[in-house]
N, C-alpha and C positions, 0 to 999 in steps of 0.2 A: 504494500500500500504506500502511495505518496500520495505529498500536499504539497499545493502551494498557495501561498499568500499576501495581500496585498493590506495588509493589516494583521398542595392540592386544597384547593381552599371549594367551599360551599357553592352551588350554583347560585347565583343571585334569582329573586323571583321575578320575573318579566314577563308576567301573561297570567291569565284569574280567567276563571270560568262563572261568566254570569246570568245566566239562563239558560233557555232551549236554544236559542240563536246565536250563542256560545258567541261574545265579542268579546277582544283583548286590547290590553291599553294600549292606546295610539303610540307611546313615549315608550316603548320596550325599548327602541334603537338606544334613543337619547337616556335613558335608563342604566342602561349596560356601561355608553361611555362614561358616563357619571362616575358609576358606581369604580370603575377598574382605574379610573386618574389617580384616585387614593395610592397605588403601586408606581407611582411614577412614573405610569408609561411604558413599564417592561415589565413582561413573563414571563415564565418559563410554559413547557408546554410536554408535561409529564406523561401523557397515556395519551390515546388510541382518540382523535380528534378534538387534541386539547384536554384542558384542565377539567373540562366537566362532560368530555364525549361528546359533545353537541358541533361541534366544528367551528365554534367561537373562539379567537382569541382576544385575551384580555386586554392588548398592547394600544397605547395612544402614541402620536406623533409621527407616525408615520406614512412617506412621502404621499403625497395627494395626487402623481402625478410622477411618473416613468420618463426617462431619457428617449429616446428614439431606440438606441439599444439596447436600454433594459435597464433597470440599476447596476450599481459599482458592483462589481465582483469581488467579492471576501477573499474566497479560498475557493478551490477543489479540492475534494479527497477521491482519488482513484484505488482501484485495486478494494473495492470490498466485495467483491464477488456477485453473482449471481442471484435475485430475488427481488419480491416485490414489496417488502420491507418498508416500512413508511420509518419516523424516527419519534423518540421525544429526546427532549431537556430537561437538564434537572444540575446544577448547581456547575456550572461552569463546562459541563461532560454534555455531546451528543450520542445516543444510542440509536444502535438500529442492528438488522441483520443481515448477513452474505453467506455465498457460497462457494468454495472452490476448495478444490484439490480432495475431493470425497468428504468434505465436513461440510457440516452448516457450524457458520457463526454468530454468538452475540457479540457484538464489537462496540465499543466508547473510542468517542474523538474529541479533541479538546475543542471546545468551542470559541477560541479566538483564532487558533490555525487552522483546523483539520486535520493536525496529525493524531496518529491513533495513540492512546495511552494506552488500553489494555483489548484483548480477545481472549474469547474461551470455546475451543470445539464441542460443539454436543450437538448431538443429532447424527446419521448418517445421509449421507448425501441423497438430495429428491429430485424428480424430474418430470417432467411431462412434455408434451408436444403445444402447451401453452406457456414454457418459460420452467426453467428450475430455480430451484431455491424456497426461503425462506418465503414468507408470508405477510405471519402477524410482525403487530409493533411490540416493541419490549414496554413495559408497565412502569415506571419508576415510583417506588414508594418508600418517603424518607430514606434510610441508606442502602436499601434495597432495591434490585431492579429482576424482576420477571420477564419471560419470554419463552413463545413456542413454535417452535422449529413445524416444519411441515409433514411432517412424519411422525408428530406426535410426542417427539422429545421434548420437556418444558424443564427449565432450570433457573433458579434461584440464585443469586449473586450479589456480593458486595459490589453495592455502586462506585467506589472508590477506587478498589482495586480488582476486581472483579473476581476475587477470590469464587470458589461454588461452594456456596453451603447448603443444597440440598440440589436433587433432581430426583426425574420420574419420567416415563414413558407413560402419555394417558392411552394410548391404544393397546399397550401389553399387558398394562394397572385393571383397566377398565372393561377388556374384550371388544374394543369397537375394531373399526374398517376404516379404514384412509379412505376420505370421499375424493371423487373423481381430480381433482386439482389440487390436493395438498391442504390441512389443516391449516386454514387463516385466522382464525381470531385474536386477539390480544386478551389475556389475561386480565379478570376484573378483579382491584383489590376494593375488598369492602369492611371494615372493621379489621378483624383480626382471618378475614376469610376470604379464600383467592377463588374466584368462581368461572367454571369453564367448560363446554361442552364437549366432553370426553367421548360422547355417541355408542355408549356401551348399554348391553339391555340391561334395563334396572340401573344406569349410570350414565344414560345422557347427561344432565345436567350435574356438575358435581362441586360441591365445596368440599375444602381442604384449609387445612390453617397455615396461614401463609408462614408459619413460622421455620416449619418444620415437615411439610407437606401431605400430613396425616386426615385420611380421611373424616368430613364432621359429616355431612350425611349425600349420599346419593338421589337423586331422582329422573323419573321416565324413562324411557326408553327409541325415543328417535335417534335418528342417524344424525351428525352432528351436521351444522349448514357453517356457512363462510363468516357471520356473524358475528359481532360483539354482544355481549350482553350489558345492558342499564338496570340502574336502582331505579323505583318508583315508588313513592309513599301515597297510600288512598287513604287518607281520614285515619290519620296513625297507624296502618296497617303497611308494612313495608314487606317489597317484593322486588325479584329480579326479572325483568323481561327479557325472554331470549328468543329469538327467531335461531330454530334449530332449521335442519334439514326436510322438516316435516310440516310444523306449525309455528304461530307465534303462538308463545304461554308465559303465563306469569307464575312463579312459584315463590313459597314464603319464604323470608332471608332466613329465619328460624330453622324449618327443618325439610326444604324442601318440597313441601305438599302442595302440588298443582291447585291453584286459585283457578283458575278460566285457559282455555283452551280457543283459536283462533288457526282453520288452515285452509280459510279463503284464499289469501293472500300467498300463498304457499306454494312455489313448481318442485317438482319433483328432480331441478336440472341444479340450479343453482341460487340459495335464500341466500344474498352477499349485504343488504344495506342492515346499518344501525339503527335500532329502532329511536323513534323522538318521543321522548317524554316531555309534557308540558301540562302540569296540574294535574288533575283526571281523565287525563287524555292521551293515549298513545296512537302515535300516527305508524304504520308497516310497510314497504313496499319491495318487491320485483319486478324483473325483467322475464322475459323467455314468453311474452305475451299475457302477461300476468294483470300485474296492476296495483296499485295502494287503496289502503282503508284506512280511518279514523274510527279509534273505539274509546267507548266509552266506559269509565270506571267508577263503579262504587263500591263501598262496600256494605254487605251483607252478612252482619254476624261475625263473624272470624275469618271470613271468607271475601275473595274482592268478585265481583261479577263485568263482564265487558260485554257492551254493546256496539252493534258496528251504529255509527254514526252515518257513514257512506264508504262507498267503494267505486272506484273507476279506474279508468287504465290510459288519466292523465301524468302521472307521473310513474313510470315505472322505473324503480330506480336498479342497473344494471351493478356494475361493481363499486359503485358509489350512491356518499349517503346525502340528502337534502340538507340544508340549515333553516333553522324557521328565525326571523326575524320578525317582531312585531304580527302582524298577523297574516304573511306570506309565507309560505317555503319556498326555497329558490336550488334545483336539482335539475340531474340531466334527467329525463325520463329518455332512456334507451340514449340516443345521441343527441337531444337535442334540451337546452339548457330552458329549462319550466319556472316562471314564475306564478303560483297556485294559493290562492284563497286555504288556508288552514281549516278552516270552523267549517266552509261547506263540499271543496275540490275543485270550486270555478275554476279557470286558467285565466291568468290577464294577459299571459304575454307567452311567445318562443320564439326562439333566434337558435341559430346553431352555432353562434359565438365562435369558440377557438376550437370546435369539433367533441365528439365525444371525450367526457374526462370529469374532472372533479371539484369543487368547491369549496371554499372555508369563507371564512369572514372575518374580518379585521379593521377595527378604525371606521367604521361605516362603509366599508367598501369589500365591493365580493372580491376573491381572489381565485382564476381558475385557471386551469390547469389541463391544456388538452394533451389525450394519449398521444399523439404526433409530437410534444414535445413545444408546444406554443402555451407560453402563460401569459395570462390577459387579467386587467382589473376594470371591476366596470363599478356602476353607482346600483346600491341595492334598492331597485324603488319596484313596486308594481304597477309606474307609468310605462313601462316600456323598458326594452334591451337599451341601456348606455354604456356602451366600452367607452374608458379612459386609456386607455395604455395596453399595449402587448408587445413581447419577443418573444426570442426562441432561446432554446438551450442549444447547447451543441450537442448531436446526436453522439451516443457510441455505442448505440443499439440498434437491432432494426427491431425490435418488440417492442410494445407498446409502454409507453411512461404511465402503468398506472399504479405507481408509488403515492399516497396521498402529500401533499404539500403539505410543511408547516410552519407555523410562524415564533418565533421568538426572540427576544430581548432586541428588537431593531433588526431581524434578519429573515426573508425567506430561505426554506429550504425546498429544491428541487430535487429526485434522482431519478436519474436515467442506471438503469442496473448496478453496475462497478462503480460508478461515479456520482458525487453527491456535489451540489454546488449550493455555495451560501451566496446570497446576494444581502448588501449591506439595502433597506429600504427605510431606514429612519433620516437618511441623506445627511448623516454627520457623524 
């Protein structure tokens, strides 16, 4: 590997459910920047679409407006191998994972250079005829950071120094099957419990303590899907949503026991987006001609029950997930970049922007990301498509970029497989 160079906090609440016609406050946007200037303008960006999954980052000050060829380039770090590996941050260290020479790796980079501080092989080497390597993102929690290879190996490591103190295999642990393209998800830490869909019968869903990686209880039986799993609280009753291989379902953080079940929304090919929690309400969606729902949640007894609100097949989100701002979500459904009414699924707008690919949000402005390897920022509005700025990376693949971007302390990160590029966008 070479460089070169040229230099978990609470979700905030931004959206109330207030009747049947379900409206949320106009000020979510203006809400959020408020709320994150308290940080000075930088975060870090620890797990699997940011600091609270949602594809939000918390960062202010940054540039309003692109160069012609892009922003200043930081660094590159080349040579990390093989994978589709997204990254976080977390205390000066970039994580992420590669592939080459028969391992999979977790790997840390310094976050002013790019150069690597530490790697640790675990896994054996994956492949397919859609790209090898790794997958998920690594988890970073306080001095610990998690991650799962695509063959089912997950291993626990000092952040620091990347010592291993503990690992497992969830498909030899658990009796599951490698789905067709390799175990994607990132590891969910929640309390003192790492939750993940291992896709074993009687072990789909499975907590484990993150300390030590000993089983705290098992649940279902689906085959595991591409997925992240989120927290969800209905009227003090807390649960995990996961869109397995099969359905979306919510199960209790206590001990596993399936609350509601959901497998409209569900192909039998490939379930890849994060679901959106927002109050009582979780939004679901696929590709493969599928489509997205909004359901409804309460609870009943000890028990949460989910209603579909609606279902259509305006947003189908393929290997990426929506961001909901204020009261739009803005996603590719299949390749083309949707901006959609939350409360009911209207659509107000599509454009095919930078080509199929991916989005985050930052600063009031979307950030995206086409597989072709063109990132664009445009204005988040539901008047219409507005690009402000786009370029390209430099290619060193011919597979598609669909590593998700991320944003932290002043910097996007782009990869293209082996190659990771920071761009400085705070413009100082």
């Amino acid at each position: 590997m070479t460089a070169t160079s040229s230099r978990a906090s609470n979700r905030p609440e931004i959206g109330c459910y207030t009747g049947p016609e379900m409206t949320f406050r106009a000020n979510r946007l203006a809400f959020v920047v408020l709320l994150v200037s308290a940080a000075a303008g930088a975060a870090d960006w620890p797990d699997w679409r940011g600091p609270e999954r949602d594809g939000l980052s918390r960062e202010t000050g940054l540039l309003a407006k692109w160069p012609p060829g892009g922003p200043p380039l930081a660094w590159t770090a080349s040579g990390l191998g093989s994978g589709f590996s997204s990254l976080s941050t977390s205390n000066g260290l970039v994580f992420t994972q590669g592939q080459r020479d028969g391992k999979q790796y977790l790997i840390a980079l310094d976050e002013a250079t790019g150069r690597k501080r530490w790697e640790v092989a675990h896994g054996s080497a994956y492949g397919n005829n859609r790209g090898d390597g790794p997958r998920g993102t690594p988890t970073v929690d306080g001095d610990r950071v998690y991650a799962l290879a695509a063959d089912g190996s997950l291993i626990c490591v000092n952040a620091a120094t990347g010592e291993r103190l503990w690992s497992t295999n969830l498909l030899q642990r658990f009796g599951g099957s490698n789905i067709r393209w390799g175990l994607s998800e990132t590891p969910l830490v929640d309390g003192d419990r790492l939750i993940v869909n291992a896709g074993g019968r009687g072990a789909s869903i499975v907590a484990l303590d993150k300390n030590n990686g000993n089983v705290l209880w098992k649940s279902q039986s689906d085959e595991a899907g591409y997925s992240s799993a989120v927290v969800s609280e209905v009227e003090g009753l807390r649960q995990y949503v996961v869109l397995t291989g099969e359905a979306a379902v919510g199960v209790s953080t206590e001990n596993g026991e399936l609350f509601w079940r959901y497998d409209r929304v569900s192909n039998r090919t490939a379930n890849i987006a994060t679901p959106i929690v927002e109050g009582n309400h979780v939004f679901v969606s696929s590709d493969y001609g599928t489509g997205c729902a909004l359901l409804r949640l309460s609870r009943q007894g000890n028990r949460i029950k989910a209603d579909e609100v609606y279902f259509n097949r305006d947003m189908r989100n393929h290997y990426s997930s929506s961001v909901l701002l204020g009261d739009y979500l803005y996603g590719f459904s299949s390749s083309i970049l949707t901006a959609m009414k939350f409360a009911t699924g209207e659509v107000a707008w599509r454009d095919r922007s930078v080509g199929k690919g991916q989005v985050i949000f930052a600063d009031g402005r979307l950030y995206l990301f086409g597989e072709g390897g063109v990132a664009g920022m445009a204005e988040a509005t539901p008047a219409g498509y507005r690009e402000i700025s786009r370029f390209e990376i430099p290619r060193v693949s011919s597979l598609p970029t669909w590593a998700l971007p991320a944003i932290a302390r002043g910097n996007l990160y782009l990869r293209d497989q082996g190659s990771l590029y920071c761009y400085n966008i705070r413009g100082r």
